[in-house]
C-alpha positions as CSV (number, residue, x, y, z in Angstrom):
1,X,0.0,0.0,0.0
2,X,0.6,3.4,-0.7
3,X,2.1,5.5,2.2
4,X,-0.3,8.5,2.1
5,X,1.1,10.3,5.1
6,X,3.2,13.0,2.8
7,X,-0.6,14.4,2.1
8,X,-1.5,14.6,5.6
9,X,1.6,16.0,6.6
10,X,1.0,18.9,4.1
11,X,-2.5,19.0,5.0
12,X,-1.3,19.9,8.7
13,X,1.8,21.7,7.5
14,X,-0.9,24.6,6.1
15,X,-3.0,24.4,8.9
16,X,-0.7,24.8,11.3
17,X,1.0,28.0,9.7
18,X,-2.6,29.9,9.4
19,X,-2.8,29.6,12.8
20,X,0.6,30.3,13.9
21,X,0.9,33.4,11.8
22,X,-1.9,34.8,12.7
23,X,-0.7,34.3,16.4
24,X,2.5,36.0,15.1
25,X,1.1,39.1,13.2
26,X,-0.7,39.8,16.2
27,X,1.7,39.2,19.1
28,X,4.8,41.1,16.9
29,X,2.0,44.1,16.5
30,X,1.0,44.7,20.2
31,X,4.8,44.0,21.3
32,X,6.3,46.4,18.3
33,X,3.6,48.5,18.3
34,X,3.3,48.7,14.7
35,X,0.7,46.7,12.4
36,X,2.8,46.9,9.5
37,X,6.0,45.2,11.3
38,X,3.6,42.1,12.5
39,X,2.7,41.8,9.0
40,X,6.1,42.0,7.8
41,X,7.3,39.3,10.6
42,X,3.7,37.0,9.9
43,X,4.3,37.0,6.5
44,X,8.2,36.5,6.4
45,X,7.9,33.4,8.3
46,X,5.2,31.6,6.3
47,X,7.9,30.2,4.1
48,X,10.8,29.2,6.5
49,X,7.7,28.2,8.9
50,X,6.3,26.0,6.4
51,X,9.5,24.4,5.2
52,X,10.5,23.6,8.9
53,X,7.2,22.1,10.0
54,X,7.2,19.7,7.4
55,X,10.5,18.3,8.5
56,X,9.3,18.2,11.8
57,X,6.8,16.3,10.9
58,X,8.6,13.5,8.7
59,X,10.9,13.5,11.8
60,X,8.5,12.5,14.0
61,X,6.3,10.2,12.2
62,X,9.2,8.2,11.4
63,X,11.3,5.3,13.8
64,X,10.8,5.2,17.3
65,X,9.0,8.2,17.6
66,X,6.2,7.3,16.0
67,X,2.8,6.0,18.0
68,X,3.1,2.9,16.2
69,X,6.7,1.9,17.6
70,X,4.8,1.6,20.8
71,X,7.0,3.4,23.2
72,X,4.8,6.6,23.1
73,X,1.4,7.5,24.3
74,X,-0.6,9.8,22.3
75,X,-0.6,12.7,25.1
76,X,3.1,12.2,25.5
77,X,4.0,12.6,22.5
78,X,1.9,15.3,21.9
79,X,3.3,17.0,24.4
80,X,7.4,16.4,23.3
81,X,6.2,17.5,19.5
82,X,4.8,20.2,21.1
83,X,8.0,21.3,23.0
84,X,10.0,20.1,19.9
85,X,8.7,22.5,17.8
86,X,8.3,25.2,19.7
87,X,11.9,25.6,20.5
88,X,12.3,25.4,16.5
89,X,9.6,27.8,15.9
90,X,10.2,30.2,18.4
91,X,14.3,30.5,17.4
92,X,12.6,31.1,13.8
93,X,10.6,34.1,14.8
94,X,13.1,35.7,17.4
95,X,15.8,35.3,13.8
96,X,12.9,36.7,11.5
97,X,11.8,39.6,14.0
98,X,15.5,40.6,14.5
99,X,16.6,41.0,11.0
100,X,13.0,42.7,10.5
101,X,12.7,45.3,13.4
102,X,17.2,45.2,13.7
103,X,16.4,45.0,17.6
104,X,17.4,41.8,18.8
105,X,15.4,43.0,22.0
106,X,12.2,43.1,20.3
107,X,12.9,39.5,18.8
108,X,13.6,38.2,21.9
109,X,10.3,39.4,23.4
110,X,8.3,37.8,20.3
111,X,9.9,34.8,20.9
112,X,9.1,34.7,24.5
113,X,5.8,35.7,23.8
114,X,5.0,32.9,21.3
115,X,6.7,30.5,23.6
116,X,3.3,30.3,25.8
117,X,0.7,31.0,22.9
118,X,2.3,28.8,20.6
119,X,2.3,25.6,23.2
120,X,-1.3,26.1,23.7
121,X,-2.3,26.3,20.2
122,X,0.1,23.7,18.9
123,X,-1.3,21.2,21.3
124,X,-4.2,21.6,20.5
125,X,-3.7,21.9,17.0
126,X,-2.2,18.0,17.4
127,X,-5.1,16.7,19.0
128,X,-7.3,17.8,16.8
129,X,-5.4,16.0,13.9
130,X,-5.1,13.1,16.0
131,X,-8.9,12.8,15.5
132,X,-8.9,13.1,11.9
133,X,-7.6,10.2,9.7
134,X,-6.7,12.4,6.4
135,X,-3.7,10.3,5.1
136,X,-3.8,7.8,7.4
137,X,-6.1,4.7,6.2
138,X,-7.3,2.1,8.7
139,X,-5.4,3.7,11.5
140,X,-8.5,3.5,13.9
141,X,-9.3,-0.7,12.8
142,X,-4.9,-1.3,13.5
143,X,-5.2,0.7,16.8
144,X,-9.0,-1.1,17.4
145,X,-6.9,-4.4,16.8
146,X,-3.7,-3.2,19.4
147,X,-6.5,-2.7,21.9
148,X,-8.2,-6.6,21.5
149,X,-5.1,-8.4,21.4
150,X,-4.2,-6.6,24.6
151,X,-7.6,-7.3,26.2
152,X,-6.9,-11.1,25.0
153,X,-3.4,-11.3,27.0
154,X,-4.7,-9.6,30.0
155,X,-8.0,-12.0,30.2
């Protein structure tokens, strides 16, 4: 069979970046005070965003980090892409918001800022897609299956 997860991946890959720059062009306006330099910063980091999520990604969903290698729970994991990627994402925007603004102080405080909005969103951005099977065929019947033959060893 087909692996189908490169669609999904993109799918959440654009989902993802909507979210997180509209979280940026906001946060970089209130901290910098002017629309036009959140918009710079937002837009900016759509591309290098975009580029580094789907790596992330692929990263993850391969070897022993994946759900189906058994060593993770969903929540856990979760929680680790979630930390993952924000440390990625947030040296991204304090890097973008520097060269844009030329204060490394304003960059900074972006970053930190994104560092709490960001978690919450990303999180929850994952376990929303954790619901959805886009890309990922029969997932629910193999994890339905993990869950029987587990029921059948214990009883």
């Amino acid at each position: 069979m087909k692996d189908k997860s490169h669609k999904r991946h993109i799918a959440k890959t654009i989902t993802w970046r909507i979210v997180g720059t509209l979280d940026t062009i906001l946060l970089a306006w209130l901290i910098s005070g002017n629309a036009f330099t959140g918009l710079k910063i937002g837009f900016a980091e759509v591309i290098t965003k975009m580029i580094l999520y789907y790596f992330h990604e692929r990263f993850w969903f391969k070897g022993e980090f994946s759900i189906s290698s058994g060593k993770w729970s969903s929540r856990r994991r979760h929680i680790a892409k979630t930390i993952s990627w924000r440390i990625v994402g947030t040296m991204d925007t304090m890097l973008l918001a520097w060269i844009i603004t030329g204060n490394p102080i304003t960059g900074f405080k972006i970053g930190l800022a994104e560092v709490i909005t960001k978690m919450i969103l990303y999180y929850l951005h994952e376990r929303t897609w954790y619901r959805v099977d886009y890309g990922l065929p029969g997932r629910r019947d193999k994890a339905e299956e993990v869950v029987e033959v587990k029921e059948q060893v214990k009883g």
